[in-house]
One Martini backbone bead per residue (centre of mass of N, CA, C, O) as a GRO file, in nm:
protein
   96
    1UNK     BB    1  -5.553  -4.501 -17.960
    2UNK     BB    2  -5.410  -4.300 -18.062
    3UNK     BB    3  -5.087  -4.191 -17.985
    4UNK     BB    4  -5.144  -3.897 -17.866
    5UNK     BB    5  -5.378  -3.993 -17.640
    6UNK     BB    6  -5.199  -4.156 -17.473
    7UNK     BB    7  -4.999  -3.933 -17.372
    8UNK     BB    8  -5.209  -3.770 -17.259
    9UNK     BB    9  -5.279  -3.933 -17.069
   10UNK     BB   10  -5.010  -4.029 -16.892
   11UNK     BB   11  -4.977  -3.732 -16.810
   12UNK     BB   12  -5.215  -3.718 -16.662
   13UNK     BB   13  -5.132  -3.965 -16.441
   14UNK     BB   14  -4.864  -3.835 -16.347
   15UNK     BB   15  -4.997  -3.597 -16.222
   16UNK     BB   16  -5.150  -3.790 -16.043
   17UNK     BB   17  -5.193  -3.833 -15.694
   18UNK     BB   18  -5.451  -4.016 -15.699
   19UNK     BB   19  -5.705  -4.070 -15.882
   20UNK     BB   20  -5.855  -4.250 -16.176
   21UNK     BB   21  -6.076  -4.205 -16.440
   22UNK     BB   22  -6.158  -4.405 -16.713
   23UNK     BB   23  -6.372  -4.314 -16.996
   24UNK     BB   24  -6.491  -4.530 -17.222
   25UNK     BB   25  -6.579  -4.641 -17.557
   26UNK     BB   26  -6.549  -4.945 -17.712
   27UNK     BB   27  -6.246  -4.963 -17.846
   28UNK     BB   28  -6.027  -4.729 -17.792
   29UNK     BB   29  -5.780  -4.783 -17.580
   30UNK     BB   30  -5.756  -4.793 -17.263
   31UNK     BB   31  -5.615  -5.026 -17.196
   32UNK     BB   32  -5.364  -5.014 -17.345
   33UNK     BB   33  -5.304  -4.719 -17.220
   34UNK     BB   34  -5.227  -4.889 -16.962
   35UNK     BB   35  -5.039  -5.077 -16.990
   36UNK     BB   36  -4.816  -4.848 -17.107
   37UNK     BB   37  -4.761  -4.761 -16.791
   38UNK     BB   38  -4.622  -4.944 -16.618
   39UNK     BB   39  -4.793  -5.102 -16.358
   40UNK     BB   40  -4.736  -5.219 -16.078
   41UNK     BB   41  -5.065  -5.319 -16.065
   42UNK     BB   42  -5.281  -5.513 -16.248
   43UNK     BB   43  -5.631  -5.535 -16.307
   44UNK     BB   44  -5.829  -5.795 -16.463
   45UNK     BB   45  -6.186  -5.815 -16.489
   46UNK     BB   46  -6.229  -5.988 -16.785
   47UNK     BB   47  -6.098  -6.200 -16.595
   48UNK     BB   48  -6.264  -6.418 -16.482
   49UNK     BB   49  -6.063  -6.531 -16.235
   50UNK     BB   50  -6.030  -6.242 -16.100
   51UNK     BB   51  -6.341  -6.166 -16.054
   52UNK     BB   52  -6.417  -6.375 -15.880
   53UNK     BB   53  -6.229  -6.323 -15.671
   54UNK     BB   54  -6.308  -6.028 -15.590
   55UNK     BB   55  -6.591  -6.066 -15.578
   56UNK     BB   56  -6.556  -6.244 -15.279
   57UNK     BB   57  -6.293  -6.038 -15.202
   58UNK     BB   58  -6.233  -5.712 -15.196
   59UNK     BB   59  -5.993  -5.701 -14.969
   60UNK     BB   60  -5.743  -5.842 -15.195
   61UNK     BB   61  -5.636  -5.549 -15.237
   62UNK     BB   62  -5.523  -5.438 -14.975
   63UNK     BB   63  -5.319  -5.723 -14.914
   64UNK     BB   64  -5.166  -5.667 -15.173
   65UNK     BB   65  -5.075  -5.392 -15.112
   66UNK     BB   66  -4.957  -5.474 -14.825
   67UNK     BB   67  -4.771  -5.699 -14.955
   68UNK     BB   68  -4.586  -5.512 -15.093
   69UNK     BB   69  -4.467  -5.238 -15.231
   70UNK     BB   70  -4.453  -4.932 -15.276
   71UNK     BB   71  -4.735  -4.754 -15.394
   72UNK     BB   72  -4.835  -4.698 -15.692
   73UNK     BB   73  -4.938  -4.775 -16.030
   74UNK     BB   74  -5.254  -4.875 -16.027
   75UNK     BB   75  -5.480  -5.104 -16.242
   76UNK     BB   76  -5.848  -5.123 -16.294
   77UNK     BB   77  -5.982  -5.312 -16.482
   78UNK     BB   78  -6.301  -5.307 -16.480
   79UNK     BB   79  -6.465  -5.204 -16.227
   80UNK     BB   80  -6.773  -5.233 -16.300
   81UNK     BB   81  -6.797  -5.558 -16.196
   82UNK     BB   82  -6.695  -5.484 -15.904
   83UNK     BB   83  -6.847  -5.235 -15.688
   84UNK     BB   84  -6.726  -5.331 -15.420
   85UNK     BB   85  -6.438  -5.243 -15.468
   86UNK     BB   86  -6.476  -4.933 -15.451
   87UNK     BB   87  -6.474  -4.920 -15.119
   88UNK     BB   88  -6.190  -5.032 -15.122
   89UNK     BB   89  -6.039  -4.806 -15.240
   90UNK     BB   90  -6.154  -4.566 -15.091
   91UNK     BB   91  -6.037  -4.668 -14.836
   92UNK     BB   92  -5.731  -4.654 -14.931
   93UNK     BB   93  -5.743  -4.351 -15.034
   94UNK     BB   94  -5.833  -4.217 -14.737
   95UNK     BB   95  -5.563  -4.319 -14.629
   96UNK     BB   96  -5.268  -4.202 -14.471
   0.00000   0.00000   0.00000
């Protein structure tokens, strides 16, 4: 992604409350421009191993985050890898 598109998803993201889908198609800079945000928790699911861990676990993303420190910018790359994910996710996000 050219650095002026990078900057404007950045500010788009700054300003959102809840959750984020970035989407776009392959090799235009979405992970590039999500780790430029400097996220208190990166989730790289084209990790082999990070993938298997959630694939088999998708709760140990709420265990994760609720045994860190207060809630910040959360960045789960490739998330349509492990759809069950999704639920958990959802279930973070409308929570109290």
């Amino acid at each position: 992604m050219p650095h002026m598109h990078t900057r404007l998803v950045a500010e788009r993201i700054a300003k959102s409350r809840r959750s984020v889908l970035l989407l776009g198609p392959r090799q235009v800079g979405k992970s590039t421009s999500c780790r430029a945000l400097d996220p208190d928790r990166y989730v790289d699911l084209a990790d082999q191993a990070e993938f298997l861990s959630y694939s088999k676990a998708p709760a140990r993303l709420r265990r994760e985050l609720e045994a860190g420190p207060a809630r910040g910018l959360v960045v789960i790359d490739e998330v349509q890898r492990v759809p069950g994910l999704l639920n958990t996710i959802q279930s973070i996000l409308d929570a109290p």
